[in-house]
N, C-alpha and C positions, 0 to 999 in steps of 0.2 A: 504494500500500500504506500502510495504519497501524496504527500498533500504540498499544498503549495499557495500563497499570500496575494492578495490581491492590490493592486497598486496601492491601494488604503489604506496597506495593513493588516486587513481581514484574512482568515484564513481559509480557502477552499476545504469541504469535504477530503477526506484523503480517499482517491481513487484506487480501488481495486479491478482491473480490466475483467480478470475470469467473471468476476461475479456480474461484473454490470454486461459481459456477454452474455449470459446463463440468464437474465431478468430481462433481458430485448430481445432474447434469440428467436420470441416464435414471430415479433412481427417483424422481425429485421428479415426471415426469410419468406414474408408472404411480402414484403416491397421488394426482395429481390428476385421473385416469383415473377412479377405483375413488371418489371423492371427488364427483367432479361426473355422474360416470353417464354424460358425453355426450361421445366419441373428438372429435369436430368442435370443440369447444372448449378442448383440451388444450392448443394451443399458443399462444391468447390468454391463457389462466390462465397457463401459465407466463411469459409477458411480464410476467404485472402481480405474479408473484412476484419476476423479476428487475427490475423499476422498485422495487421496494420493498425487496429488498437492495440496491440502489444509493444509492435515496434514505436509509437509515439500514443504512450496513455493521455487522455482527455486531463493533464493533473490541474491547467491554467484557464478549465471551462467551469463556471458554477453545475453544482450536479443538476440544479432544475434545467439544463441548458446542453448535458450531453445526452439525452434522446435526441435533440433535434441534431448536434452532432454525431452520433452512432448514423441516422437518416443519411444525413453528407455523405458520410461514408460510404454506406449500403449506395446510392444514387451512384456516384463517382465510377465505385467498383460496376456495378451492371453496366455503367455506360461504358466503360472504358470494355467489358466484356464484348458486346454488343459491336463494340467497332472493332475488335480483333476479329470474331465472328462472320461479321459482313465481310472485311479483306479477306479471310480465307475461305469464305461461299464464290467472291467476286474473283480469285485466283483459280477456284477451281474451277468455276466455269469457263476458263479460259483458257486453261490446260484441257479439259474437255472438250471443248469446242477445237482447237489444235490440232490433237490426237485422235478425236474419232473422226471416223469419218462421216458424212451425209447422208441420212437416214439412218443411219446405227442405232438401233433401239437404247443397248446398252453398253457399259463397256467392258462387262465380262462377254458378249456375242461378236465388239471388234477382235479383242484379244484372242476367242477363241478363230476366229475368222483368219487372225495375221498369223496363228500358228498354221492354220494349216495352209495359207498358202504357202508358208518358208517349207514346208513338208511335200507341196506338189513339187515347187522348186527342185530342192534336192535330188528329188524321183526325176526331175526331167536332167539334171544335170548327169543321173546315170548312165542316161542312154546315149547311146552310139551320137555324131554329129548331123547321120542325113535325117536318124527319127525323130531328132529334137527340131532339126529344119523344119520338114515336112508338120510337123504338130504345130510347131507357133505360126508356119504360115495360112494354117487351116484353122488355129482359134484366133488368135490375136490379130490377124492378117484379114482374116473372115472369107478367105480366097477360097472360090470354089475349087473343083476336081480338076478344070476345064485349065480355068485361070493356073494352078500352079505346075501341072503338065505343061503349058503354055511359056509358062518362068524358067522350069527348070529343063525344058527339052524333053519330057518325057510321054511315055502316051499315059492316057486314061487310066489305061486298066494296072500300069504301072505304079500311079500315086495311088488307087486303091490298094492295091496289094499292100505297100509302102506303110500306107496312113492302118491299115491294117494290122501289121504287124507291129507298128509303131505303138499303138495304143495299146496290143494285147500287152505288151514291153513294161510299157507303164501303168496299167492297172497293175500288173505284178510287181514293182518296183513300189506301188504304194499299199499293196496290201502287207507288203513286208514292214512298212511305218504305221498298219493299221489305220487308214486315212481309208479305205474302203474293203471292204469284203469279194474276193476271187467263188465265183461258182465253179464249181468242178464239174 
């Protein structure tokens, strides 16, 4: 406990912090309730309201007059919560926005998405150089049968054959990463 004189001479109450936390605590946490909006962080605000009457007790406030400083307090701490809060809602949404991509429902659905294209990836870097041709010029290219016979000099039934064995190549190559299932 300490007390402490007032320019007059008078003497303040002598202040003990635990107690006058213990005798305001129920509504110091229904104004940091109603303060910070969020029930789940009521009882870390009021920690750092009681670290911070500890760290500087009320001893140069008359006691009629620390309720409404205990308030300061409690007010200060939510506000100051509340804008830490919003900067890291307003970072995440920016990192979000960033990283996912357009339309991405979620970001466990991108992530699961970038794994497995790094998984098709790898499967196509297995294969030989004309199957991997032949395959990106037929998905990514969007080249018909016609068209890349036409590119590569070859006939028809050539890039079928090709794009055929190409893909059986790598369905196998990906059922080995578990990225689809081979029917036998």
């Amino acid at each position: 406990m300490v007390s402490d004189t007032n320019p007059d001479g008078t003497e303040f109450p002598p202040c003990d912090p635990p107690r006058l936390l213990t005798e305001h605590e129920r509504w110091l946490r229904t104004v940091l309730l109603a303060r910070s909006g969020e029930p789940c962080a009521v009882s870390e605000l009021f920690q750092e309201v009681a670290m911070a009457v500890l760290r500087h007790p009320p001893t140069h406030i008359p006691a009629a007059r620390r309720a409404a400083w205990l308030y300061g307090v409690a007010v200060r701490t939510a506000v100051m919560y509340r804008r830490t809060a919003g900067r890291r809602r307003r970072l995440h949404n920016r990192l979000a926005a960033v990283t996912a991509p357009q339309g991405a429902p979620d970001p466990l659905h991108w992530l699961l998405a970038h794994e497995r294209q790094q998984l098709v990836r790898q499967a196509l870097d297995e294969l030989g150089p004309k199957d991997r041709e032949v395959l990106l010029l037929k998905y990514t290219e969007d080249w018909s049968y016609v068209e890349i016979a036409d590119h590569l000099g070859m006939s028809i039934s050539a890039v079928e054959a090709r794009l055929h064995r190409a893909r059986s190549r790598l369905r196998v190559a990906l059922a080995a990463r578990h990225v689809v299932e081979v029917n036998v």
